[in-house]
C-alpha positions in Angstrom: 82.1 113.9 115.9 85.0 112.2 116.5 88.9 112.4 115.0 90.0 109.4 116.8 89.3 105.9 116.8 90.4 105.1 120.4 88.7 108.2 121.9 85.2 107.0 120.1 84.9 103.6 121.8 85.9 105.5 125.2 82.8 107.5 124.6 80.7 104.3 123.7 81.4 103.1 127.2 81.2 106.3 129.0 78.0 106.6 128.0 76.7 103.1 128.5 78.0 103.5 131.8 76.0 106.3 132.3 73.0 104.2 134.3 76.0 102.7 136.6 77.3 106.3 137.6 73.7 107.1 138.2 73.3 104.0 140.2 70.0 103.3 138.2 71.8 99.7 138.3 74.0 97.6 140.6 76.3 96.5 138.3 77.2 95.4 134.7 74.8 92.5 134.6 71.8 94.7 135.8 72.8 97.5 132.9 72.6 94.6 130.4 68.5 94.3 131.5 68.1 98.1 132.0 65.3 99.0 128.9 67.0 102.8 128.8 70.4 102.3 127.8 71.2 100.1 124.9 74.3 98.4 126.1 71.4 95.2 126.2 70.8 95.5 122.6 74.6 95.8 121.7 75.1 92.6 123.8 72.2 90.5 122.2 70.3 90.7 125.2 67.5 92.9 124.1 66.1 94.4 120.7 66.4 98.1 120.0 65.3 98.8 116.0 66.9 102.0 116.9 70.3 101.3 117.7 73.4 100.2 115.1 74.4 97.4 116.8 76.8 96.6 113.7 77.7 99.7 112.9 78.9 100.1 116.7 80.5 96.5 117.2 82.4 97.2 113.8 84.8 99.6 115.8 86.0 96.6 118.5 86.9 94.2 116.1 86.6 92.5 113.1 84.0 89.4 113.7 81.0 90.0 115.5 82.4 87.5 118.4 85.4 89.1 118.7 83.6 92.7 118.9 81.8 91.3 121.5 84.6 90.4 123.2 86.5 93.6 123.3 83.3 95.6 124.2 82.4 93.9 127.0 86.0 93.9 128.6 86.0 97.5 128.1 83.1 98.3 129.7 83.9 95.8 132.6 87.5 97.6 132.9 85.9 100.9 132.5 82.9 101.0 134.9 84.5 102.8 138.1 87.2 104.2 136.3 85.5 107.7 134.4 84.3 110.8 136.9 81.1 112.6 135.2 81.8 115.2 132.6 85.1 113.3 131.7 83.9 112.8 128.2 81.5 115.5 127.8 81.8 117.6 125.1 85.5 117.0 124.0 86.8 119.4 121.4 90.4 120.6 120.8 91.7 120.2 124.4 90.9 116.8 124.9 92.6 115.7 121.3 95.6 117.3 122.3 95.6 115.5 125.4 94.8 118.8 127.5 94.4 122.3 128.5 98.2 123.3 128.9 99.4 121.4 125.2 96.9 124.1 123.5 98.0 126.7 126.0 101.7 125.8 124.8 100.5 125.6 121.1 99.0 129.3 121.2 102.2 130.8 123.0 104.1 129.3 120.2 101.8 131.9 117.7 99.8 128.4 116.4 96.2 128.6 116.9 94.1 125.9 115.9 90.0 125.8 115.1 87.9 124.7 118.0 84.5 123.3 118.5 82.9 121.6 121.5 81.2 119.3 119.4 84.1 117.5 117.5 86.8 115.8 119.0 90.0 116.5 116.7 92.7 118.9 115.2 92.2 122.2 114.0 92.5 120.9 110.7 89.5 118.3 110.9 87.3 120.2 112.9 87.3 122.7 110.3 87.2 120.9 107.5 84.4 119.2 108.9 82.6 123.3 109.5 82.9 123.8 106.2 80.6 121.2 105.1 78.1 122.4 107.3 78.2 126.1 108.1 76.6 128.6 105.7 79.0 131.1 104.6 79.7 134.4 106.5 78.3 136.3 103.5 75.4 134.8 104.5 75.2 135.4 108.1 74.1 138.4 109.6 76.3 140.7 111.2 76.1 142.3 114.7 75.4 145.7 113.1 73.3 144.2 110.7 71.2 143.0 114.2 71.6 146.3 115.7 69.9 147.8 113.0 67.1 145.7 112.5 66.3 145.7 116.1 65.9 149.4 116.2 63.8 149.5 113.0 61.4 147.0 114.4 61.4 147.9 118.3 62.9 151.4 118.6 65.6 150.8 120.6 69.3 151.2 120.3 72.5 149.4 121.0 73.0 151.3 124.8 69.8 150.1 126.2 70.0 146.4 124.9 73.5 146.3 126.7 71.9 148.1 129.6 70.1 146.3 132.4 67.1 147.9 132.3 63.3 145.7 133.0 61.9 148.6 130.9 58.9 146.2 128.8 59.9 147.9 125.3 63.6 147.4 126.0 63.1 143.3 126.8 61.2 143.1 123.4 63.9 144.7 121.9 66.7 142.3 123.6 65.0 139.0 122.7 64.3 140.5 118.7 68.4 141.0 119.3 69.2 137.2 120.7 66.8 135.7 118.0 68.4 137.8 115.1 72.1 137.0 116.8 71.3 133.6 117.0 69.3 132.4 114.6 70.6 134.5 111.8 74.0 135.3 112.9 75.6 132.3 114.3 76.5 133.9 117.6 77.1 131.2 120.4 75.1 131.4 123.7 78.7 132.2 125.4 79.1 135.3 123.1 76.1 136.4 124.1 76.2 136.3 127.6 79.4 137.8 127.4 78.0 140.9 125.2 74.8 141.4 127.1 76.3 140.4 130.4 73.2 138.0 131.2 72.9 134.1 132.2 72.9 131.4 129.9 69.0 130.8 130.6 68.8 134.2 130.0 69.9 134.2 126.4 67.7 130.9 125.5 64.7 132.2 127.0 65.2 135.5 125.1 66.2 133.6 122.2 62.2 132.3 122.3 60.6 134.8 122.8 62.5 137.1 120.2 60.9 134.7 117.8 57.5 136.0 118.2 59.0 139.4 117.6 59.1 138.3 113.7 56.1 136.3 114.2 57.9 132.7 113.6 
């Protein structure tokens, strides 16, 4: 989601440009013919029902011609100009224009919300959280997890931190992602951190704690 007008249309062409980075295409005029990108149907060239060719356009300009228009120089202007993973992800540092501005902010004693998702202030990002996060009454909480885990599978907080193969004591680590996860809201990165474990590690116990609970 994005905050800002201006960094929304970069994003449109970063991503259209994607095929061109790849070198899937030679150039603009071959990414215009290429069936998995839809910079063709945003063009006219192809049809997409998919794709909201208007709804996209309506952010370059004001006529459908003059949309046209500004797209089309934008992506010409923009096709050797972005590195890969410029415009990935996005979140608070990129809307304040970088790492050391929200390094500056926090020394100050202001912290803002952040989400890798949204592209914004603190202020948007969470207002736009609110309208789609449960509340934290709702959510389990880490002892809540704990406790559950050791109901279910007999084992305790020390050996799911641990790094012990032991059968009973993965059984008892994936019920713990699962319930962390999908119940609790925990981020892959907090877990990792917590269990001291891979990110492949946490999504792959994540699974298979779901069979745990038999969902």
């Amino acid at each position: 989601m994005c905050e800002q007008e201006e960094y929304l249309k970069e994003l449109v062409a970063y991503i259209h440009l994607n095929p061109v980075r790849a070198k899937l295409v030679r150039d603009i005029d071959g990414l215009g013919k290429y069936r998995w990108c839809s910079h063709g149907a945003l063009i006219g060239r192809s049809k997409q029902g998919f794709v909201e060719r208007d709804y996209v356009l309506s952010h370059f300009g004001d006529t459908r011609k003059q949309a046209l228009q500004k797209y089309e120089t934008l992506i010409r202007d923009r096709q050797n100009k972005y590195k890969g993973g410029e415009y990935s992800g996005g979140g608070l540092i990129k809307s304040m224009g970088g790492l050391a501005n929200v390094l500056d902010l926090r020394r100050g004693g202001e912290k803002e919300k952040i989400d890798d998702r949204i592209l914004g202030s603190g202020d948007f990002i969470e207002a736009v959280l609110k309208k789609v996060e449960e509340p934290e009454s709702a959510k389990m909480s880490r002892q809540e997890a704990v406790n559950e885990v050791k109901l279910i599978t007999g084992v305790g907080y020390e050996e799911l931190s641990g790094k012990s193969r032991e059968r009973r004591i993965v059984k008892g680590r994936a019920a713990y992602c699962y319930l962390r996860r999908e119940r609790g809201g925990a981020s892959g990165t907090e877990l990792m951190k917590e269990l001291g474990v891979a990110s492949g590690t946490v999504s792959y116990l994540t699974h298979k704690g779901r069979s745990v609970f038999g969902e």
